[in-house]
C-alpha positions as CSV (number, residue, x, y, z in Angstrom):
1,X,1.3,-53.1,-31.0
2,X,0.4,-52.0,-34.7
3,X,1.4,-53.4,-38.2
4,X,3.0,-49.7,-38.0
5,X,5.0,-49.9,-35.0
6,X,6.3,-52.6,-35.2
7,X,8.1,-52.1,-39.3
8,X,11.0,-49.6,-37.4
9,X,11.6,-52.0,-34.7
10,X,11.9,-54.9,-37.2
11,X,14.5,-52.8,-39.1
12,X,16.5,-51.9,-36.5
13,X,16.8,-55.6,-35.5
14,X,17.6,-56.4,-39.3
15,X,20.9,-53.9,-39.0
16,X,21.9,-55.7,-36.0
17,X,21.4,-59.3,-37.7
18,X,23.3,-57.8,-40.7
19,X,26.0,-56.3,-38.8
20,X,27.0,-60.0,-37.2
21,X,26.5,-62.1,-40.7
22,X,28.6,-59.4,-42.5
23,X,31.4,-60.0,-39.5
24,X,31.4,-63.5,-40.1
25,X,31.5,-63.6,-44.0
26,X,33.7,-60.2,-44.5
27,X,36.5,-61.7,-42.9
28,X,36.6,-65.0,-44.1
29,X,36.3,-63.3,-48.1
30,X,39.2,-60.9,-47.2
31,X,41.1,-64.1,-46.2
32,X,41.1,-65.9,-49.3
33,X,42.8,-63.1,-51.2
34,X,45.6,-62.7,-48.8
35,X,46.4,-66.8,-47.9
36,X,49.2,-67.3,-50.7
37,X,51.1,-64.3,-48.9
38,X,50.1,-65.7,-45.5
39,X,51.9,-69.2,-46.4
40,X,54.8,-67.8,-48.1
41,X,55.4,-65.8,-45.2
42,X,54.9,-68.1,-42.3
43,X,56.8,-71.0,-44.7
44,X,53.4,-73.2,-44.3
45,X,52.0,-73.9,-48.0
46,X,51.5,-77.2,-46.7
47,X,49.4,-76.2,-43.9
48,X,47.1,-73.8,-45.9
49,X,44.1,-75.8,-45.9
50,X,43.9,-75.6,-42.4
51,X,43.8,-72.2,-42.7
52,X,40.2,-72.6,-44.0
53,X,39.1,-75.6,-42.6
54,X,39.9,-74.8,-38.9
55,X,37.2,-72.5,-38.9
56,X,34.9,-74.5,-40.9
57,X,35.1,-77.8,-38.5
58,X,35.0,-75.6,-35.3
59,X,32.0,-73.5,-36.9
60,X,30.4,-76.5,-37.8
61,X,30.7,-78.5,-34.5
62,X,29.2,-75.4,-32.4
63,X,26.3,-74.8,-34.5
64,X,23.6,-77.0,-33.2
65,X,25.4,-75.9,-29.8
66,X,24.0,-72.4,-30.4
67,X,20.7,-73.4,-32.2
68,X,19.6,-75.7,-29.3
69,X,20.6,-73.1,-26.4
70,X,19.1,-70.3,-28.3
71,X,16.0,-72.4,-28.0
72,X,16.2,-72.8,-24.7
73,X,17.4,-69.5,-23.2
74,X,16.9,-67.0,-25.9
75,X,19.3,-65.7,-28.2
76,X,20.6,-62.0,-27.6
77,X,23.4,-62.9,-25.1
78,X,24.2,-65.8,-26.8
79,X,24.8,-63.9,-30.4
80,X,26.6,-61.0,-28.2
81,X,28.9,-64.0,-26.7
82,X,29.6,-65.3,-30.2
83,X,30.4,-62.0,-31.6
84,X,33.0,-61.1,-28.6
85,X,34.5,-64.7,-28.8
86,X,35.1,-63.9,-32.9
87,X,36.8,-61.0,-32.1
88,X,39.0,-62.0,-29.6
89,X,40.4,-64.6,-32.7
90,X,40.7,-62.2,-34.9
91,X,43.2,-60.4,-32.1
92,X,44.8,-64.0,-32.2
93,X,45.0,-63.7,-35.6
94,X,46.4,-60.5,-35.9
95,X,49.5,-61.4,-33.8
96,X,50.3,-64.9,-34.7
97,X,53.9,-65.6,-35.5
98,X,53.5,-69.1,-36.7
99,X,50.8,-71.0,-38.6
100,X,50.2,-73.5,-36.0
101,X,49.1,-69.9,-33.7
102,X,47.3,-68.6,-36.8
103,X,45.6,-72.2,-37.2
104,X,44.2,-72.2,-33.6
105,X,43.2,-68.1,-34.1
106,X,41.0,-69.8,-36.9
107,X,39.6,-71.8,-34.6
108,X,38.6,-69.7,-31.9
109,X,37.0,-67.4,-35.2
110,X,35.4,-70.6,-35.9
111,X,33.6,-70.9,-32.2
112,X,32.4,-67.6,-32.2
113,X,31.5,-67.5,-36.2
114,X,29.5,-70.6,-35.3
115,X,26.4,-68.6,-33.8
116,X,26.5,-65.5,-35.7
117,X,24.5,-67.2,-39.4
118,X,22.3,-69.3,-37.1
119,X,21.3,-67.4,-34.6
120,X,20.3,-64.1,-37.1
121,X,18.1,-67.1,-39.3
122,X,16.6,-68.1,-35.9
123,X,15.5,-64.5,-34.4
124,X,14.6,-63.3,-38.3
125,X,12.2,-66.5,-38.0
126,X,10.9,-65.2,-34.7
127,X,9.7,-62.0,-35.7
128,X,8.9,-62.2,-39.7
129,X,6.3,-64.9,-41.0
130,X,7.6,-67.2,-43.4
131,X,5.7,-66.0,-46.0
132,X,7.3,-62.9,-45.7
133,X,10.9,-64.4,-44.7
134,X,11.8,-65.1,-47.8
135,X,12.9,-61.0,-48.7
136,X,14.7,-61.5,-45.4
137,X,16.6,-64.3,-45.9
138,X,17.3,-63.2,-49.3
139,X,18.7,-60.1,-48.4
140,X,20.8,-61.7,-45.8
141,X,21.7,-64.2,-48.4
142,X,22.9,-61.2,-50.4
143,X,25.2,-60.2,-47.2
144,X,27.2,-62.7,-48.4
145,X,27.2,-62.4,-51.6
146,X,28.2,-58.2,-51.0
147,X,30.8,-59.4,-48.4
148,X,32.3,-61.9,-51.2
149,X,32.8,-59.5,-53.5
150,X,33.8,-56.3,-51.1
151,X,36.0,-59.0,-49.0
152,X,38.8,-59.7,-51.6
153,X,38.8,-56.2,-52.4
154,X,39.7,-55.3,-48.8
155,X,41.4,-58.0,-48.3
156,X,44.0,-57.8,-51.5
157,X,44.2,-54.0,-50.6
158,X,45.3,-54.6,-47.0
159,X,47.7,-57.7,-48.3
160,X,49.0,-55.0,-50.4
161,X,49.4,-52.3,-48.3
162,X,50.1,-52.3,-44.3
163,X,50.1,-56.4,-44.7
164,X,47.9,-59.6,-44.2
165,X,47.7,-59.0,-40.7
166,X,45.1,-55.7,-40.9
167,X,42.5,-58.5,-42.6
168,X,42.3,-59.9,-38.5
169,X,42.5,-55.9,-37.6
170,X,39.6,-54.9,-39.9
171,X,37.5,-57.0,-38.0
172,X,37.5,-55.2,-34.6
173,X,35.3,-52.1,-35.7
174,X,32.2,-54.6,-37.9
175,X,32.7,-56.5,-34.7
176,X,31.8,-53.1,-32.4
177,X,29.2,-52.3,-34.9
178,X,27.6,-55.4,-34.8
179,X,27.9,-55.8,-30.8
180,X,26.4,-52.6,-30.1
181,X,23.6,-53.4,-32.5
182,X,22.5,-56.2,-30.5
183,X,23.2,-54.7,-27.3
184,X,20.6,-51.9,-28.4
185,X,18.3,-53.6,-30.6
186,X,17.2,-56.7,-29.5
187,X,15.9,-57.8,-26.0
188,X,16.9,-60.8,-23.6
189,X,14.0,-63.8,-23.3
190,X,12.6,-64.1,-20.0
191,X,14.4,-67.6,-18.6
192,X,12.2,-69.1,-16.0
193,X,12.7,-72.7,-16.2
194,X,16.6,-74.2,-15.7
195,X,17.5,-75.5,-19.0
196,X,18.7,-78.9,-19.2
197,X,22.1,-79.3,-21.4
198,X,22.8,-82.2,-23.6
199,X,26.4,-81.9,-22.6
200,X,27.1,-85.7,-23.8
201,X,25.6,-84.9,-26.7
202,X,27.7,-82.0,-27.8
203,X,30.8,-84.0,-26.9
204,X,30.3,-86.6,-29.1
205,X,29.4,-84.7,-32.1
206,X,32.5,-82.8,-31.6
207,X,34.1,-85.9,-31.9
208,X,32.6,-87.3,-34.4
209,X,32.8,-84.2,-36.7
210,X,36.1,-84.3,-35.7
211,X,37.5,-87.3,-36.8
212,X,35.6,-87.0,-39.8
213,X,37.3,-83.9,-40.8
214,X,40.5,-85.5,-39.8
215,X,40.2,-88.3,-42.1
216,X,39.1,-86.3,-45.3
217,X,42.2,-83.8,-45.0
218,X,44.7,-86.3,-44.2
219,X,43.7,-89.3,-46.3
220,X,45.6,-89.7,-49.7
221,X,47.5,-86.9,-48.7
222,X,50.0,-87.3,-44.9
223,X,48.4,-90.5,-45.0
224,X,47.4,-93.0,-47.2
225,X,43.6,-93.8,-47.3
226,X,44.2,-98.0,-45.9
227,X,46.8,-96.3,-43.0
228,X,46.0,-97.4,-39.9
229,X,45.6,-93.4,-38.4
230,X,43.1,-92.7,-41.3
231,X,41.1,-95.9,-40.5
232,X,41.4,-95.6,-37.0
233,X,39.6,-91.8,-37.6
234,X,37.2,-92.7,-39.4
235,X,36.3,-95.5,-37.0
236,X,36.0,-93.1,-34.1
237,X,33.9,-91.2,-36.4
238,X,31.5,-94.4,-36.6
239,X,31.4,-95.4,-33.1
240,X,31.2,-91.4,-32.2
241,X,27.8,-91.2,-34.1
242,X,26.5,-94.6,-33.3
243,X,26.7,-93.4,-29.2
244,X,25.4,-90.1,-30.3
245,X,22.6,-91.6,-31.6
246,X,21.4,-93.6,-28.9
247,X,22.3,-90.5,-26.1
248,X,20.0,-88.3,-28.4
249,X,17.2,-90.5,-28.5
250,X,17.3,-90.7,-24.3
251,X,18.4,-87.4,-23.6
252,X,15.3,-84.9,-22.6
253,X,16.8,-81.9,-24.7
254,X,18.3,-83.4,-27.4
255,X,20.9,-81.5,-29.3
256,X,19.6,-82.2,-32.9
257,X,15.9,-84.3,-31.8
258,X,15.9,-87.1,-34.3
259,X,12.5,-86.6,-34.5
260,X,14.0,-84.0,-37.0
261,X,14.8,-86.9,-39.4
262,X,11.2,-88.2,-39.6
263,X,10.7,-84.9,-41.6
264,X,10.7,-85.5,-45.5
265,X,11.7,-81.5,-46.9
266,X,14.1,-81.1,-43.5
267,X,16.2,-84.7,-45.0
268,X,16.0,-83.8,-49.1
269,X,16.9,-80.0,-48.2
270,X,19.6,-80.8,-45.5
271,X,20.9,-83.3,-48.2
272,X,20.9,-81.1,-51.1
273,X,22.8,-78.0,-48.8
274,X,25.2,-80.5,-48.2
275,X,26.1,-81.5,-51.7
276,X,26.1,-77.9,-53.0
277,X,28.4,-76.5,-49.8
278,X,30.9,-78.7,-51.1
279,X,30.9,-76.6,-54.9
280,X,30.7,-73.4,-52.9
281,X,33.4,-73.4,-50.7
282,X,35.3,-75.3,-53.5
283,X,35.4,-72.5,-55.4
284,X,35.5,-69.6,-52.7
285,X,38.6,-71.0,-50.7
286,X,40.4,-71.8,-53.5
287,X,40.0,-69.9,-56.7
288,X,41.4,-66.6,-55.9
289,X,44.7,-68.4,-55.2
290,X,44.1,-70.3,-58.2
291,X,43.8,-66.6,-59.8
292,X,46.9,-64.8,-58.6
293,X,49.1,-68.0,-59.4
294,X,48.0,-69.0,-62.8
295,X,46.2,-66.1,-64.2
296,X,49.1,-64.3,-62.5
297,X,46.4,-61.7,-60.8
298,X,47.3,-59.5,-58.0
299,X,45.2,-60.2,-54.6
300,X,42.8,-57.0,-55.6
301,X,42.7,-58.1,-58.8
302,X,42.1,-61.6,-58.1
303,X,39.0,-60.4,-55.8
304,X,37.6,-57.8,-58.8
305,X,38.0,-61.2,-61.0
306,X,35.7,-63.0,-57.9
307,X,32.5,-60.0,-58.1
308,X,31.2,-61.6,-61.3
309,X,30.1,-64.6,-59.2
310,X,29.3,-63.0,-56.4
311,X,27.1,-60.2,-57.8
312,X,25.2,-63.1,-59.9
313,X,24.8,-65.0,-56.5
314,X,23.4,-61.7,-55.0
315,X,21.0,-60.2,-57.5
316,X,19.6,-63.9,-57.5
317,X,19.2,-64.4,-54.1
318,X,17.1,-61.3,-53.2
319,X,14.9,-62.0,-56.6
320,X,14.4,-65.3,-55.1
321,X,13.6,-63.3,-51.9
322,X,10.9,-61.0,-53.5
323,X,9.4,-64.1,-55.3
324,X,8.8,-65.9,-53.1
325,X,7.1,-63.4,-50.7
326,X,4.3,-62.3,-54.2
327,X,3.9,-65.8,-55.3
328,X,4.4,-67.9,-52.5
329,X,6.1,-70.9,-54.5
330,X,9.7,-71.5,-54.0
331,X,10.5,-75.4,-55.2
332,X,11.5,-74.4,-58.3
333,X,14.2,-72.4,-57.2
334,X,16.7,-75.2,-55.4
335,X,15.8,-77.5,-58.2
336,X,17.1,-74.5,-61.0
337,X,19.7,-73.6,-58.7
338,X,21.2,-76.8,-58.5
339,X,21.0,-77.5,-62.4
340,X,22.8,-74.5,-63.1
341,X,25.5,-75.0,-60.4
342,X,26.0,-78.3,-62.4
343,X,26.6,-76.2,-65.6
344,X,29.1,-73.7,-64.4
345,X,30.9,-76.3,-62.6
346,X,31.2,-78.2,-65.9
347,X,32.6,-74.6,-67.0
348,X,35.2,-74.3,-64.8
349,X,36.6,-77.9,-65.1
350,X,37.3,-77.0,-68.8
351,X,39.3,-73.5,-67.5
352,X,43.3,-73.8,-68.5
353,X,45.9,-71.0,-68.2
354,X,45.2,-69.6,-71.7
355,X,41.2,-69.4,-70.9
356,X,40.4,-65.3,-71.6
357,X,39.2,-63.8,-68.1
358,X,36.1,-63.0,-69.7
359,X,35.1,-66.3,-70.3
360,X,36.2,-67.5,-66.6
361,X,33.9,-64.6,-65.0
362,X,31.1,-65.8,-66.9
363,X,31.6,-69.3,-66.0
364,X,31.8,-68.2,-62.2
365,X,29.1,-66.1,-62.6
366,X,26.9,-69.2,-63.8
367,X,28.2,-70.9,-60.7
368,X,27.2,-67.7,-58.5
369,X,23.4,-67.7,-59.9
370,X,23.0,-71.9,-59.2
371,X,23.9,-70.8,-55.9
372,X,21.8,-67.7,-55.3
373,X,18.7,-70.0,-56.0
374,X,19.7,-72.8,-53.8
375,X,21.2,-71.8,-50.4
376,X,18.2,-69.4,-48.6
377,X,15.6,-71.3,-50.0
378,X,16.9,-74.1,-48.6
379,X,16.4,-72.7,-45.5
380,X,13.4,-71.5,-45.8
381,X,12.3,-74.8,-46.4
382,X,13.3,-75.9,-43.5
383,X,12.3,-73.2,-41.3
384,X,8.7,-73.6,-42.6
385,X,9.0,-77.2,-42.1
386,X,8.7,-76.7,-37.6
387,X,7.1,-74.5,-35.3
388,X,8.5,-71.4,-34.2
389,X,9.8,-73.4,-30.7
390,X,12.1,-75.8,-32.9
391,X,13.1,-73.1,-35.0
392,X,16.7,-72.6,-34.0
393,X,17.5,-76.2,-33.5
394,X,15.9,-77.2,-37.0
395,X,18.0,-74.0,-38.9
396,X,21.4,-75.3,-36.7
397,X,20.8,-78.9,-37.5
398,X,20.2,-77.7,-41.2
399,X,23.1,-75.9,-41.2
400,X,25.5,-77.9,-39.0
401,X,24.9,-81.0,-42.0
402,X,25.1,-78.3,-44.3
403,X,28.5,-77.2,-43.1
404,X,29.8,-80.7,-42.9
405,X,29.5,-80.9,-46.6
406,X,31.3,-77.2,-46.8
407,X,34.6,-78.7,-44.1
408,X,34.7,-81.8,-46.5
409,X,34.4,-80.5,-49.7
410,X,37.3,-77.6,-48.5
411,X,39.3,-80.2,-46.8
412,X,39.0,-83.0,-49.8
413,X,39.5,-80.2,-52.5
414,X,42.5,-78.8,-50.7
415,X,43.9,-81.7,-49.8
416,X,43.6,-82.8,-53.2
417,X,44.8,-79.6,-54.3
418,X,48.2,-79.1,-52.4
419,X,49.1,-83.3,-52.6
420,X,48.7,-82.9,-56.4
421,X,50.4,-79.8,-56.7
422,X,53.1,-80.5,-54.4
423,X,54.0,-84.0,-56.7
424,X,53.5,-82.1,-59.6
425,X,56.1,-79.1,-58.6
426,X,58.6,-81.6,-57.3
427,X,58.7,-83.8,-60.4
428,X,59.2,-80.6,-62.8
429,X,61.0,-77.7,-61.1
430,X,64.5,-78.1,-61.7
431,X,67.1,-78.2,-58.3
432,X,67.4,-74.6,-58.3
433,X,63.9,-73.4,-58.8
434,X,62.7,-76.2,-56.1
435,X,65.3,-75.1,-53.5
436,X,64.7,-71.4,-54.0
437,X,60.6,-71.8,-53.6
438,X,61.4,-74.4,-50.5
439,X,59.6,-76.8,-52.8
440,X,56.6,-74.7,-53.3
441,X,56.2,-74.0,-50.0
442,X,57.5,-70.8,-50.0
443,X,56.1,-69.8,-53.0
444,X,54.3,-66.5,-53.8
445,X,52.9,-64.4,-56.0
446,X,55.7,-62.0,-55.8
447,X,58.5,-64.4,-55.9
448,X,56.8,-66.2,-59.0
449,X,57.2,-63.0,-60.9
450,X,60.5,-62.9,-59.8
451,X,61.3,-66.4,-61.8
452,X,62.5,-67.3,-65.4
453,X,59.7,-67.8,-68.1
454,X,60.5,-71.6,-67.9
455,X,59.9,-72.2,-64.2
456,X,57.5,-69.6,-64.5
457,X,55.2,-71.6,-66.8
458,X,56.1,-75.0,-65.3
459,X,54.1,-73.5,-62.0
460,X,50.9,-71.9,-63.8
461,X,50.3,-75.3,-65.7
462,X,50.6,-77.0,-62.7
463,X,48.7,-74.8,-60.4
464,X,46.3,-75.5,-63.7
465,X,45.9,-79.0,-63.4
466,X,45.9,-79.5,-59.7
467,X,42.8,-77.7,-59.4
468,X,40.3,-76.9,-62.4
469,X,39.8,-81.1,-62.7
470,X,38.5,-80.8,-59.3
471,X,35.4,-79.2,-60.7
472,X,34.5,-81.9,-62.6
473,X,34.5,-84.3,-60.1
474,X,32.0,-82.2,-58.1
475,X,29.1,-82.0,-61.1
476,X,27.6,-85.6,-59.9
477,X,27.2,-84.1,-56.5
478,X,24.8,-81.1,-57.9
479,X,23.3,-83.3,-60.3
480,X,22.4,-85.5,-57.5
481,X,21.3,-82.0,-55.1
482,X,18.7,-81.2,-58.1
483,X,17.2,-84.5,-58.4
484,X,16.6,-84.6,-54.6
485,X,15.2,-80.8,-54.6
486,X,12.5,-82.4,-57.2
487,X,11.1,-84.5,-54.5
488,X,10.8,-81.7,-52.1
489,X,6.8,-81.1,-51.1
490,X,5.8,-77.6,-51.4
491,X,4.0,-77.3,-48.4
492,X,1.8,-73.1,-48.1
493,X,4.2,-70.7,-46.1
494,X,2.7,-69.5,-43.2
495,X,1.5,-65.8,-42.9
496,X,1.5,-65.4,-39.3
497,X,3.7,-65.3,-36.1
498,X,3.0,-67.8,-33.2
499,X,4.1,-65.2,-30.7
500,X,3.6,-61.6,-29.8
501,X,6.4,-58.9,-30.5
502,X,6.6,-57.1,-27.6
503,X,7.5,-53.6,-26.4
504,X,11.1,-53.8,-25.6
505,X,12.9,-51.6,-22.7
506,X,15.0,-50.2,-25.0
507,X,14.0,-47.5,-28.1
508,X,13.5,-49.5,-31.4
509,X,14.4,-52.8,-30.1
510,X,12.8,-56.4,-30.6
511,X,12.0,-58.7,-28.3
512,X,12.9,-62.3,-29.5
513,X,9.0,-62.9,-28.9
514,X,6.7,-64.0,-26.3
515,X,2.9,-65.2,-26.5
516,X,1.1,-65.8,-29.8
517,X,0.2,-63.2,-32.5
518,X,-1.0,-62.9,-36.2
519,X,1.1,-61.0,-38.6
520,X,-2.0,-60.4,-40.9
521,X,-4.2,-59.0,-37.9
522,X,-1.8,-57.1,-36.0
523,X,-3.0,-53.7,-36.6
524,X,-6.7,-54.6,-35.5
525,X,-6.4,-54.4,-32.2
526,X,-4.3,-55.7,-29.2
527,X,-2.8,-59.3,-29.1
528,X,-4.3,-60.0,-25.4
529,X,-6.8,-61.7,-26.6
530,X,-4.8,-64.0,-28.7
531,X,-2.3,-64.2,-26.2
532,X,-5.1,-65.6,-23.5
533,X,-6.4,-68.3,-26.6
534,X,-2.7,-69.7,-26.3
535,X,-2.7,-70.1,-22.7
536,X,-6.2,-71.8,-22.7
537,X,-5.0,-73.8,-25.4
538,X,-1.6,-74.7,-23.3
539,X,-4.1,-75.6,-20.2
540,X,-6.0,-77.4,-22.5
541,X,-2.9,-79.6,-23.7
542,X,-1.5,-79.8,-20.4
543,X,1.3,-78.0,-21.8
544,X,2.7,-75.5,-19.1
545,X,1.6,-71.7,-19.5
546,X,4.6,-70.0,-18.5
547,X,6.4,-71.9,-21.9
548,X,4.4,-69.2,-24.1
549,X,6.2,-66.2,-21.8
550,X,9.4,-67.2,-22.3
């Protein structure tokens, strides 16, 4: 196969991978917008961190899940599972009468949402070299980026119009869309060995990212920190990863090899994802709340007030993107990033209620370049770090540490959030104004309109203060992602495949690749040749042949 034949194919398999990351990331974008309605509806303000961190922690704990099996079996069925199982909680979502039914909905999001980032990183890193990845993975960083800024648009619109619930609806035809794009365009790996599971292994980091999870949203909040249920959680947590440990260094497929560990860029990068996750979902899960209750924005509004960010966060990730595919040098880019996240989170902290909206969109669009630089990159860095064969479980272990630092930093700075709101609202709302918001649980941007000036301003200022401190207490944790980013080794991106891209069954699709092949010398001539140099070099290794055809 040609240079030539194989740039349509590659496309079509970049719609498909764009189609699931945009279901993933639309809906949880629309979401923020509408959760102040959602709680004052379902009499739950209490509860509304869950909301968001449900489908964080259950995202979280499947993502090695799908990274190691995708290694193991390929990953078309596995994305088409994740995308059907997403869509069946969004159904969930859509009719849940309660928030402990809309909590688990989130969840069962959450399982399906796991695969869909992970799995597109994985197959884009089995068909483009990662020289080349770079415009990939910026452009898919950009998915987000365009779904953050179009999400609170739809999302205030619906909350709006026919209601909060058509945010779950709106997922249904992205979900078809991106289902039928991987039906068509990519093609199922060839399985002929029985993989072995690490079934202990995902049981015990369930429970380990569990209890963690656990412990960060009720400490100092339900519970305090020296109660016996927090300590009790976060003991579990200990002896959870302690067992996990020793199962993973026995088992024969480990879920996350700690071999992964021994690698120097795979521990500074995985470390400095995790401290910037926490600023990121910081400021997407809360601030458009923070938007329609103090700046007194309406959920469109409060999204329009969001694309500053968000369009800074996407013209710099596919810069990055192009960059690094002309120069090949990309460690400047986390260690920028992360400096500059610093900075706009210093911004932020300093935001009151009389702050001009001009200043706060230039603050979040500081915040929204920091992390343009960073997140992809990141990635990249890893990816370039293992051979195409450990791909998927080095991008999920990434990401799964990653995403720890994204479920604590939303469950510490929400549970921060509502325990300091929640005091501050019942020590200065009069009787009335407290019984008639159900002590702020009840409380929405509608009815807050509805209130004298007095109460009125009582509620922004402390809306104010609950949550713009917040931000400061996050700068030492960028400060600290930019100092490990310096230590990062920039090792040469590869320019070639290690596999062959082969013909697929159906029109313009992809195979997940088989065999070896280089990216710079595909148009010379077939890839037999190079395809029988791997299996000599398999014999020679005592490796077995039939690994290279799978």
């Amino acid at each position: 196969m040609t240079q030539t034949d194989r740039r349509p194919n590659l496309a079509l398999v970049f719609v498909a991978l764009v189609l699931a990351m945009l279901l993933a990331s639309l809906n949880q974008t629309m979401l923020v917008t509408a959760l102040p309605t959602i709680v004052g509806e379902l009499n739950g303000a209490s509860l509304m961190l869950w909301i968001v961190t449900a489908y964080i922690l259950a995202s979280t704990v499947m993502m090695p899940i799908y990274g190691k099996l995708g290694d193991l079996i390929g990953r078309k069925y596995l994305l088409v599972a994740a995308i059907a199982v997403f869509l069946a909680g969004s159904v969930a979502g859509a009719l849940a009468p309660d928030m402990g039914w809309l909590i688990a909905a989130r969840a069962l999001q959450g399982i399906g949402g796991g695969g869909l980032m992970i799995l597109s990183q994985a197959i884009i890193a089995d068909v483009v070299p990662a020289r080349e990845r770079g415009k990939y993975m910026g452009a898919m960083g950009g998915v987000f980026a365009f779904s953050s800024v179009v999400g609170p648009l739809i999302g205030g619109w619906l909350t709006e119009g026919p209601g909060w619930r058509w945010t779950f609806w709106f997922n249904l035809p992205v979900g078809a869309l991106a289902l039928l794009g991987a039906l068509l365009f990519l093609k199922p790996r060839a399985v002929t060995v029985r993989p072995r599971l690490d079934l202990w292994g995902m049981v015990l980091l369930a429970m380990a990212t569990t209890c963690l999870v656990l412990a960060s949203s009720w400490g100092g909040s339900s519970f305090a920190w020296s109660h016996p249920v927090i300590l009790a959680l976060l003991g579990a947590t200990v002896l959870a990863g302690a067992v996990f440990v020793l199962v993973e260094r026995r088992t024969a497929e480990p879920i996350i090899p700690l071999q992964l560990l021994r690698d120097r860029n795979f521990i500074l990068a995985t470390l400095a994802g995790l401290l910037v996750s926490v600023a990121m979902f910081g400021a997407l899960g809360y601030m458009p709340t923070y938007l329609q209750m103090a700046h007194g924005a309406t959920a469109t509004s409060a999204g329009l007030l969001m694309i500053p960010m968000m369009s800074a966060m996407l013209l710099a990730s596919l810069v990055a993107g192009m960059l690094v595919a002309r120069t090949g040098r990309y460690k400047w880019m986390p260690v920028a990033g992360s400096a500059v996240t610093a900075v706009g989170l210093a911004m932020l902290g300093s935001v009151h209620p009389d702050t001009p909206l001009w200043r706060l969109c230039l603050d979040l669009a500081l915040l929204g370049l920091g992390l343009g630089l960073n997140i992809q990159i990141l990635v990249l860095i890893v990816q370039n770090s293992f051979p195409l064969r450990q791909v998927g479980t080095a991008t999920a272990a990434h990401n799964f540490f990653r995403q720890i630092g994204a479920t604590l930093g939303s469950a510490l700075v929400g549970s921060l959030f509502a325990h300091r709101l929640t005091d501050l609202l019942g020590q200065r709302l009069p009787g009335a104004a407290a019984s008639s918001t159900g002590g702020g649980n009840s409380l929405t941007p509608d009815l807050l309109h509805t209130l004298p000036e007095p109460v009125r301003a009582v509620i922004v200022q402390s809306y104010n203060e609950s949550m713009m401190p917040l931000f400061l207490l996050m700068i030492p944790l960028a400060v600290l992602a930019t100092v490990l980013c310096l230590f990062v080794t920039e090792r040469p991106l590869a320019t070639s495949l290690e596999h062959e891209v082969l013909p697929a069954a159906v029109p313009g699709a992809v195979s997940e690749g088989t065999g070896r092949i280089t990216a710079g010398t595909a148009g010379d001539g077939p890839a037999t040749t190079a395809l029988a140099g791997d299996r000599a070099g398999r014999r020679g290794s005592g490796l077995p042949v039939d690994a290279i055809e799978r």
